[in-house]
C-alpha positions as CSV (number, residue, x, y, z in Angstrom):
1,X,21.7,14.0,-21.9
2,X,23.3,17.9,-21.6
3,X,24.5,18.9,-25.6
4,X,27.3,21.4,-26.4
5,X,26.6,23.9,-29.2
6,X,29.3,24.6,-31.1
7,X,29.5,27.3,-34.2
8,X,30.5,26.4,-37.4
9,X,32.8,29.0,-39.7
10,X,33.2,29.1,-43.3
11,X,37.0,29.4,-45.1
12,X,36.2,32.8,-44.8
13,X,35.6,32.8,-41.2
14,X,32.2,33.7,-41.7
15,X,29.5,32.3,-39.1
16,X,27.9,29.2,-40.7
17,X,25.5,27.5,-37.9
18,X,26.2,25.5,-35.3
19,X,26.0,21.8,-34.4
20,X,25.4,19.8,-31.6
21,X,27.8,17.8,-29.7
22,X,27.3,15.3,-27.3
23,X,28.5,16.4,-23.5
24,X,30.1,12.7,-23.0
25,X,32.6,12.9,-25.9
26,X,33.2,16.5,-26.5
27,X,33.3,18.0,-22.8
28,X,35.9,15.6,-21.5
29,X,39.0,17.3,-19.5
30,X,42.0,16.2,-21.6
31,X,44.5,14.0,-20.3
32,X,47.9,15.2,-20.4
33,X,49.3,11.4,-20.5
34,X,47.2,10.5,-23.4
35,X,48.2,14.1,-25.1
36,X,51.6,13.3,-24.6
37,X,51.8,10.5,-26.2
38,X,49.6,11.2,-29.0
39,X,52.6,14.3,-29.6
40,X,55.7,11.7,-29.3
41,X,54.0,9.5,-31.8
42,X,53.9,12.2,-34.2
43,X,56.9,13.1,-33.9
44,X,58.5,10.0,-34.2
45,X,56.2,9.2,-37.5
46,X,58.3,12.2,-39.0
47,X,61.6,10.8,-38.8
48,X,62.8,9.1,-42.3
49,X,64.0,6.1,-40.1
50,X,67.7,5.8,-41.6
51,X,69.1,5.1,-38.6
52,X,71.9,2.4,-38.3
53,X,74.5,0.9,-36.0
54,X,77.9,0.5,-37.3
55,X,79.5,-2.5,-37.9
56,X,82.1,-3.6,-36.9
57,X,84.1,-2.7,-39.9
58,X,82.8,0.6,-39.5
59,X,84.1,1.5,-36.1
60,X,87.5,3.3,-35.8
61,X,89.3,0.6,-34.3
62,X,93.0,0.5,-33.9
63,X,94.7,-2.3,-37.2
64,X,95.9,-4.5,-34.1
65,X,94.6,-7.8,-34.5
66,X,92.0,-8.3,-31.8
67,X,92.3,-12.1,-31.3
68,X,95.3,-14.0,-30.0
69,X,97.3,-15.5,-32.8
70,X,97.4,-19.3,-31.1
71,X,95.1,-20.7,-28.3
72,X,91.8,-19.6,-30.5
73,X,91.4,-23.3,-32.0
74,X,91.4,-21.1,-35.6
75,X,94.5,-22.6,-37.0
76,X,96.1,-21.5,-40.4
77,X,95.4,-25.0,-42.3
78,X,98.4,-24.4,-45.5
79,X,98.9,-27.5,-47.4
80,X,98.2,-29.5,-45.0
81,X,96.2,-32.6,-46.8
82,X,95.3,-34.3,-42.9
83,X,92.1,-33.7,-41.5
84,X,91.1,-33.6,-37.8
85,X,89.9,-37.1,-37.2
86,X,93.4,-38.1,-39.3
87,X,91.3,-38.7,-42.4
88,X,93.3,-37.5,-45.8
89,X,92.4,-35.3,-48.7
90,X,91.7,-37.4,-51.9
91,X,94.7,-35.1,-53.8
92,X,97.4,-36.3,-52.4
93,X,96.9,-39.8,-54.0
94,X,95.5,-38.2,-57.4
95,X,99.7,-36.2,-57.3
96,X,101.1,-39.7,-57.2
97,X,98.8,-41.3,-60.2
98,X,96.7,-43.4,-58.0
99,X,93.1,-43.4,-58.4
100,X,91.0,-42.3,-55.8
């Protein structure tokens, strides 16, 4: 199995001795895909990650209402004590002194 010597420095950049290191890890060609995205993750990792889409009560919108006002099935209910299925509310009969 073929070794690679490399030199160990101190802080002071003063020669230390040398180790060895093994041909089939350390004297690999480097692979500019695998670079790559070693860098983008990185760089990604340093963003603070605040980012946020707007609502849509954040958007500049125009104040025009942006459904139609009939057709929707939303209807504007009032006073009205009848239900869909023609069932009533319970108050109207409690306003005239009857018991429910």
């Amino acid at each position: 199995m073929p070794v690679m010597k490399a030199d160990i420095q101190t802080i002071e950049a003063k020669k230390a001795g040398s180790v060895d290191l093994a041909d089939h890890i350390f004297g690999l060609e480097p692979r500019a895909d695998i670079l790559h995205r070693v860098v983008q993750w990185q760089l990604n990792k340093r963003q603070a990650g605040t980012h946020q889409a707007k609502t849509r009560g954040e958007i500049n919108l125009t104040g025009k209402k942006f459904g139609n006002q009939k057709g929707s099935g939303g209807a504007r209910h009032g006073r009205s004590h009848e239900g869909r299925d023609g069932s009533e509310d319970d108050d109207e009969r409690e306003e005239d002194g009857e018991a429910p």
